[in-house]
N, C-alpha and C positions, 0 to 999 in steps of 0.2 A: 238869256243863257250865254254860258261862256264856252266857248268849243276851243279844245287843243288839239295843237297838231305836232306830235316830236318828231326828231328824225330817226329816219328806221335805224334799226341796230342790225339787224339780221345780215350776215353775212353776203355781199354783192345784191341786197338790196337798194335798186337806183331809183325806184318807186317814191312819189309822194302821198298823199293824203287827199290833198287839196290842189287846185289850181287859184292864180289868183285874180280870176274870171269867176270860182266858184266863192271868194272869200267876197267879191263884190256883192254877189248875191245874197249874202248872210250879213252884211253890214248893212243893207239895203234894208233886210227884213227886221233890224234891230241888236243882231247877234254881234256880240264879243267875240275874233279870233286870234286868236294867240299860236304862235308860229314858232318852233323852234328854231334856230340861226343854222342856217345851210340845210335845210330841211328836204329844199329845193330843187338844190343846186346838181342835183346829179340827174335828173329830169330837166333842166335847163332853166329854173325858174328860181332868180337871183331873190332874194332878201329886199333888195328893192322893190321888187315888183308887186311884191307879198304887203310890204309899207303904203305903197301907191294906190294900191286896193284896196286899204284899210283895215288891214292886220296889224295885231303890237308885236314885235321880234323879243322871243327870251331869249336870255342866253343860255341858260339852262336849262337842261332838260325836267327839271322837278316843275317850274313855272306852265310848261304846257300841261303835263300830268297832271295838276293839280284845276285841271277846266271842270264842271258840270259832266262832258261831254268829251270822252277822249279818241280822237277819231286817227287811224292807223293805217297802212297796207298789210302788217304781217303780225302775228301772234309775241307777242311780248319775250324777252329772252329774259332768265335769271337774272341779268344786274338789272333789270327794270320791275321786278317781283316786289321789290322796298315801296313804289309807288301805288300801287294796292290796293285798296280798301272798301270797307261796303260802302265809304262815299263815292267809290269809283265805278261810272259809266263806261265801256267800252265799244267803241265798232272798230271791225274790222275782220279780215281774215281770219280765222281762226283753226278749222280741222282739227277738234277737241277728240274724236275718237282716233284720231293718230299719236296722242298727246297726254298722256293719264300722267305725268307730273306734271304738265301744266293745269290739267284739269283740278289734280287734287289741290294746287295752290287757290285755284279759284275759287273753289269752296270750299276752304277754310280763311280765306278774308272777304268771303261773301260778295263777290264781286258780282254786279252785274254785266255781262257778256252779250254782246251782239254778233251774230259771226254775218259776213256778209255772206258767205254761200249758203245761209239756210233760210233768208230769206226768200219767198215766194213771191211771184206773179201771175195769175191768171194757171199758172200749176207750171209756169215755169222758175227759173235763177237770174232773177233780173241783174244783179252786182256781179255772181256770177261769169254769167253768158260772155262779157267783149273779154273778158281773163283768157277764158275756154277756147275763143275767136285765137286771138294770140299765139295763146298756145300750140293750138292745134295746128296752126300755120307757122309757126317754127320749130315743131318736132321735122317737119321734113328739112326744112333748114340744117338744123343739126344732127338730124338722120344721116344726110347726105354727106356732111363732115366726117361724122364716126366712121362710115363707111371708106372711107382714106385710110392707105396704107400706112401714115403716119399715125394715125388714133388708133391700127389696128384692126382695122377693118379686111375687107377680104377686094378693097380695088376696085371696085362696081360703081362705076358712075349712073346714077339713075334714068334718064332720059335716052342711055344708049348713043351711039352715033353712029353714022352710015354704015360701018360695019361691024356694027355689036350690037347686041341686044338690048334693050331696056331691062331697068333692076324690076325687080318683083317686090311691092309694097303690101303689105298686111296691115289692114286699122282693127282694131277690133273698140267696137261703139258708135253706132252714126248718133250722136250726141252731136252739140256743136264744134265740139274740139273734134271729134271725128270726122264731119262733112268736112269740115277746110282741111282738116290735113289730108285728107282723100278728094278734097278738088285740087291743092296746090300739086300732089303728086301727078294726078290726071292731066292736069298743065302743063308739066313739065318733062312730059311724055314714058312716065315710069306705068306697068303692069298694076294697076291698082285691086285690090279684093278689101270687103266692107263689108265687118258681118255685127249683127245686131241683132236680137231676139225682138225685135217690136219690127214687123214690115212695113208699117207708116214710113218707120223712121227708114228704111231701106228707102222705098221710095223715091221721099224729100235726097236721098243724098244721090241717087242715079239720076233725080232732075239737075241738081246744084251743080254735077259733074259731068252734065250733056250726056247722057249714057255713058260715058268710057270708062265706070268702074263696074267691075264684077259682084255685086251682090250676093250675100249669102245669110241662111238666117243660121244663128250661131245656135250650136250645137257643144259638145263636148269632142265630139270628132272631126265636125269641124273647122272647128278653132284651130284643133292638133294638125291637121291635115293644110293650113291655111300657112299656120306661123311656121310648121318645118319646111314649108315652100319659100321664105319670103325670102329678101335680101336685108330687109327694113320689116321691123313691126312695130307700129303706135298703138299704146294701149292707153284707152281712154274711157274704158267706163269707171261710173261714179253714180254711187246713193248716198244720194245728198244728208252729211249728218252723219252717215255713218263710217264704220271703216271697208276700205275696199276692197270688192271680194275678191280671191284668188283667183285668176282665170288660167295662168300658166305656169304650171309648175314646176321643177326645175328638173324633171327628166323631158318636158318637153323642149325647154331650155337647151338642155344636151344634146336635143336631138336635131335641132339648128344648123345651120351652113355655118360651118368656122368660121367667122371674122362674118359674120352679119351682124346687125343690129337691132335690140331693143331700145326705144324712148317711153320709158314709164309716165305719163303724164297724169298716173292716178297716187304718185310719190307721196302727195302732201297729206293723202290723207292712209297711207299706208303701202299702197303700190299695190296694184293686182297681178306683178310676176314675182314669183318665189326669190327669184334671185338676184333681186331689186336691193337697194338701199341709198338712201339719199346723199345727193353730192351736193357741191355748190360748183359756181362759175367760174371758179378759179381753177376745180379739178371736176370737170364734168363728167366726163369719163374715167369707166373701168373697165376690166375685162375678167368673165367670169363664164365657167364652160366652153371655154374658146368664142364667147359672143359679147359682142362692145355693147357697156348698158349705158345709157344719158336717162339718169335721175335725179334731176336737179329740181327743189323743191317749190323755189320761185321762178320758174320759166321767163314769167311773162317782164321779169327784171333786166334782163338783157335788150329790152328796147324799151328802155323807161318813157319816154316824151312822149310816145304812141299808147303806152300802157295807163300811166297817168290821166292821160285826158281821156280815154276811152273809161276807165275807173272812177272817177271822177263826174265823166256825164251820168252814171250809172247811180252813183253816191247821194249827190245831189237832192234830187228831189226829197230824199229819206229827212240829210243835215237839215232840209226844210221844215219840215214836219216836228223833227222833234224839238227846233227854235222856236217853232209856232204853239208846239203841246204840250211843250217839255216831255222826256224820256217818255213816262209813266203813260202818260195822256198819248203820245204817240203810237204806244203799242197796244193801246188799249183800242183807238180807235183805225189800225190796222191791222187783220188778221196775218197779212201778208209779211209786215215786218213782225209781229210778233211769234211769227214762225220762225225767226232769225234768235230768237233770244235763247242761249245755250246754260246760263247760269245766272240764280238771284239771289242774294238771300241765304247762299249756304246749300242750295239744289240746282240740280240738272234739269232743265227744263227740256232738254233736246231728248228724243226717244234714241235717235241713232247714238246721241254719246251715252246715255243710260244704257243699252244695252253692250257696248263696247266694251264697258269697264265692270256692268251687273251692278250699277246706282241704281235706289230707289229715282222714279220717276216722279216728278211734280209736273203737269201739266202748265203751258204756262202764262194760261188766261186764270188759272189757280195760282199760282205765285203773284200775279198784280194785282189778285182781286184789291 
């Protein structure tokens, strides 16, 4: 098998694909890798290194797209649509029901699609999960920015100091991205509240966070009663596949401390606050209802080296698999990754993007048969 790796396009995407510890592994196992030139390099990992591993460097982007196997961090942008075709394998990030003309380009050049977040394990988000980690442990990062009188914020330093108070934090999802942004806050000595409809998942995040967050099972009145308190609200729920559901909407929005903060971390696949819409890294914030929003839709770009290799250990095992099965035989003989497969053949194979957009649904052990 031949596996390519381009460089991302997506705007302040620093992300790569591959490490070139992972490209060892794939030369080891027999695999072709083909690497686009600087692919790397905004994750720290030279063109050299990517050689020394046993990768061939294109210079152009058509030479990696044109692999068996086209392996990515983020959803293809329009000048890469030319590249295309039902010979085209795809992994990578994808959130197709945030995306219906990306979608519809996909099946109409019959692309096969992999998304890494609809991949399963054991009934979790293996590819997923270290993104989620990331995440969730830099919304409060940039929570904490927004909240600067300079981004607009209302001046509330969150940990408080001798004589002020601690900001008041709202997560709403103990998912992974919600336990770490709800332990880093708790860390850092902010007012934490974590509300979640599953009380497992409560829980797992009061252990994570030594007791010191506030638990609550989410409600419709509750949430409302949570978020017009906060200083800061992370919003992190996500079903997996599909698009995200509304949790707050923009009279609750309004009805927020002036110069608080929302960070949308459910952006990518539509945002679950009314008054959301995606930024990038260069203008992360906005201001809308008198509340600072950070909706940026690759988060986990902002600390590429750390994202990379954590994406990458997660990757891995998969790029194995399907060097060893090829594509077909890979998904055939994982249920786990062929729950990842979002389009084949000119069909939706993912239910959550079928019903996003109201596609007929092809199951997608029925698509390889």
């Amino acid at each position: 098998m031949r596996i390519g790796i381009p460089r991302e396009t997506k705007p302040g995407e620093n992300r790569v694909a591959i490490t070139p510890l992972a490209v060892r592994a794939l030369r080891e196992s027999g695999t072709e890798v083909v690497v686009e030139t600087g692919a790397g390099t905004a994750s720290g990992f030279e063109d050299r290194e990517y050689l020394d591993a046993g990768a061939a460097i294109a210079s152009q982007a058509s030479e990696a797209w044109s692999a068996d196997l086209v392996v990515k961090v983020k959803e293809p942008l329009p000048r890469e649509f030319p590249f295309l075709s039902e010979s085209s394998t795809l992994f990578t990030f994808l959130h197709l029901a945030a995306l219906p003309g990306l979608t519809e380009e996909f099946l109409a050049r019959r692309v096969t699609a992999v998304a890494y977040e609809t991949v399963t394990s054991a009934g979790a988000l293996p590819i997923l999960r270290p993104m989620s980690e990331v995440a969730g442990i830099l919304s409060i990062q940039v929570g904490a920015r927004g909240l600067e009188k300079g981004c607009g914020g209302r001046g509330v330093l969150l940990p408080g100091t001798e004589g002020s108070p601690p900001g008041d934090v709202t997560v709403l999802g103990a998912g992974v991205a919600g336990r770490n942004a709800a332990r880093i806050a708790a860390r850092i000595g902010a007012n934490v509240t974590i509300l979640d409809v599953n009380p497992e998942k409560l829980a797992m995040a009061n252990r994570e966070c030594g007791g010191k967050v506030r638990t609550i099972r989410s409600t419709p009145e509750a949430v409302s009663d949570a978020v017009r308190a906060a200083d800061l609200v992370v919003s992190t729920v996500l079903v997996a596949g599909e698009k995200a559901p509304l949790l707050v909407p923009r009279a609750m929005v309004r009805a927020m401390r002036p110069g608080a903060v929302v960070v949308d971390i459910a952006i990518d696949q539509g945002g679950s606050i009314e008054t959301s819409r995606p930024t990038t890294h260069d203008a992360p914030y906005f201001i809308e209802e008198r509340v600072v929003h950070y909706c940026v839709t690759n988060m986990p770009a902002a600390v590429p080296r750390t994202s990379t290799q954590g994406l990458v250990a997660a990757t891995l095992p998969y790029l194995l698999s399907f060097a060893r099965h090829g594509v077909a035989g890979a998904l055939r003989s994982d249920e786990g990754l062929l729950a990842g497969l979002n389009t084949h053949g000119g069909n939706v194979t993912c239910e959550g993007v079928a019903k996003a957009f109201g596609k007929p649904f092809l199951p997608a052990r029925e698509a390889i048969r």
